[in-house]
C-alpha positions as CSV (number, residue, x, y, z in Angstrom):
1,X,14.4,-21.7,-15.9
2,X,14.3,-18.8,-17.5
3,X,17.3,-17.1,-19.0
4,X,18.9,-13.9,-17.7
5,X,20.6,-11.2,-20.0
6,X,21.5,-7.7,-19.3
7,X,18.9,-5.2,-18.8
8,X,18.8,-1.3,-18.9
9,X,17.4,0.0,-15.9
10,X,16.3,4.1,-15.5
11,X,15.8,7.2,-17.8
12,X,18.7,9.2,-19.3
13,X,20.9,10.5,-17.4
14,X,20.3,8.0,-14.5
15,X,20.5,4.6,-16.2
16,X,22.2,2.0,-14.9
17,X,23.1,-1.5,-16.4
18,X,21.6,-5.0,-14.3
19,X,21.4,-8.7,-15.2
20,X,17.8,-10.0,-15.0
21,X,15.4,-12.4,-16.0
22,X,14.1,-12.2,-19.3
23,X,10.2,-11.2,-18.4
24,X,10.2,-8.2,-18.9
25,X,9.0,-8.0,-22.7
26,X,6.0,-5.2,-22.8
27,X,6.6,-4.6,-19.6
28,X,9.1,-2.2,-20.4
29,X,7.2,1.3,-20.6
30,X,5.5,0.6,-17.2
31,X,8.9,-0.5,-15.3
32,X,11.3,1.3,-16.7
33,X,13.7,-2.1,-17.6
34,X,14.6,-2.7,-20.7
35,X,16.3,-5.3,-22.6
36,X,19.8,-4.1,-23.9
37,X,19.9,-4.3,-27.1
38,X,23.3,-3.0,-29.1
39,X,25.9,-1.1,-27.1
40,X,24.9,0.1,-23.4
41,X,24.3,3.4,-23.1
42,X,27.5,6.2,-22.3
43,X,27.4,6.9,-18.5
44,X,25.3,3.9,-18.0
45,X,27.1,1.7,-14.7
46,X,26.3,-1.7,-13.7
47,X,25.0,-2.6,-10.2
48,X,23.4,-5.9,-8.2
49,X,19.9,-6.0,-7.6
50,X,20.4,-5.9,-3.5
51,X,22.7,-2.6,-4.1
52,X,19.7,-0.8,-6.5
53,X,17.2,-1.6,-3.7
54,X,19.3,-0.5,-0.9
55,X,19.9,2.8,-2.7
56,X,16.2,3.6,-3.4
57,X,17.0,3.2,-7.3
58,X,14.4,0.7,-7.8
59,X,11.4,-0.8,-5.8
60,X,10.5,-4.7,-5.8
61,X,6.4,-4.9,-6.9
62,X,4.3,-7.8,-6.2
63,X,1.8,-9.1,-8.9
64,X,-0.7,-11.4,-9.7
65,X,-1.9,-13.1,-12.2
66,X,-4.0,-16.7,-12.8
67,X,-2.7,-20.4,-14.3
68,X,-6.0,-21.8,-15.2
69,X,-7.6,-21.8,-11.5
70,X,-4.5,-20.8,-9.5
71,X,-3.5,-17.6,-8.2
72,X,0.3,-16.8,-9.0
73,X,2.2,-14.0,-7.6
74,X,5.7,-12.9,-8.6
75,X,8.1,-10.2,-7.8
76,X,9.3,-7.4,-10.2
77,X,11.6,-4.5,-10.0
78,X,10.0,-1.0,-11.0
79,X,12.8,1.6,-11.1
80,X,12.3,4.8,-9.1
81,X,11.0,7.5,-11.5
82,X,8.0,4.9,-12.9
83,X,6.9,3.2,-9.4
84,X,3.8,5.8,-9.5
85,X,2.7,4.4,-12.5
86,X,3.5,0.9,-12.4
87,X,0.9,-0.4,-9.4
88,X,-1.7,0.8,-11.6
89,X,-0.4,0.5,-15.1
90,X,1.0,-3.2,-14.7
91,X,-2.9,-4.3,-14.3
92,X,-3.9,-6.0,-17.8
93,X,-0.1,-6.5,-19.2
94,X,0.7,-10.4,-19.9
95,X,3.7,-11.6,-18.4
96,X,4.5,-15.5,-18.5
97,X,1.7,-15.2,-20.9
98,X,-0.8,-14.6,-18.4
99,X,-2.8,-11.6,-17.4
100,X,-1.3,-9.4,-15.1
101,X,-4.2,-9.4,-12.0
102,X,-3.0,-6.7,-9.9
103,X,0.3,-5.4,-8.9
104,X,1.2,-3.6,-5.1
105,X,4.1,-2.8,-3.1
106,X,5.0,-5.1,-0.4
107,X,4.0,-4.0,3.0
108,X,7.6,-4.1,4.3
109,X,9.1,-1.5,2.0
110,X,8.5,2.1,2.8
111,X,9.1,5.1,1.1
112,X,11.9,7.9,2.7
């Protein structure tokens, strides 16, 4: 099980404040979450995960990645302003110390 602690979610002036898993080390620069470190930033509100979605403010992203033989897949949550980036920039970042494979957006989510 892996611990959750409080994340910063966004770029300034549109942060907001979520509690996640912590998997997101070096992951940070392509998602846009980022482990709070210190004080959270002023203006910065906390939401649920099923509220962010709802709202558009973030995007669930779907990647792969290989245990020895096995394919693994696992959801993440891109924020809004980096989901352009993320499909392709996720490719080749480790998380759970394996290779990220590939990363796309789940079929069922559509943008506007």
């Amino acid at each position: 099980m892996v611990a959750k602690v409080g994340h910063v979610i966004g770029v300034a002036p549109n942060q907001f404040l979520m509690v996640l898993p912590d998997e997101y080390e070096g992951l940070g620069a392509v998602t846009g979450v980022n482990k709070l470190t210190g004080d959270p930033p002023a203006g910065a509100d906390k939401i649920n995960l099923q509220a962010a979605v709802n709202s558009g403010k973030i995007f669930h992203v779907r990647i792969s990645y290989k245990v020895g033989t096995k394919r693994k897949t696992a959801k993440l949550i891109v924020d809004q302003s980096h989901i352009g980036g993320a499909l392709g920039g996720l490719t080749g970042k480790t998380f759970r110390g394996q290779t990220i494979l590939g990363a796309v957006i789940p079929s069922h989510v559509s943008f506007g």
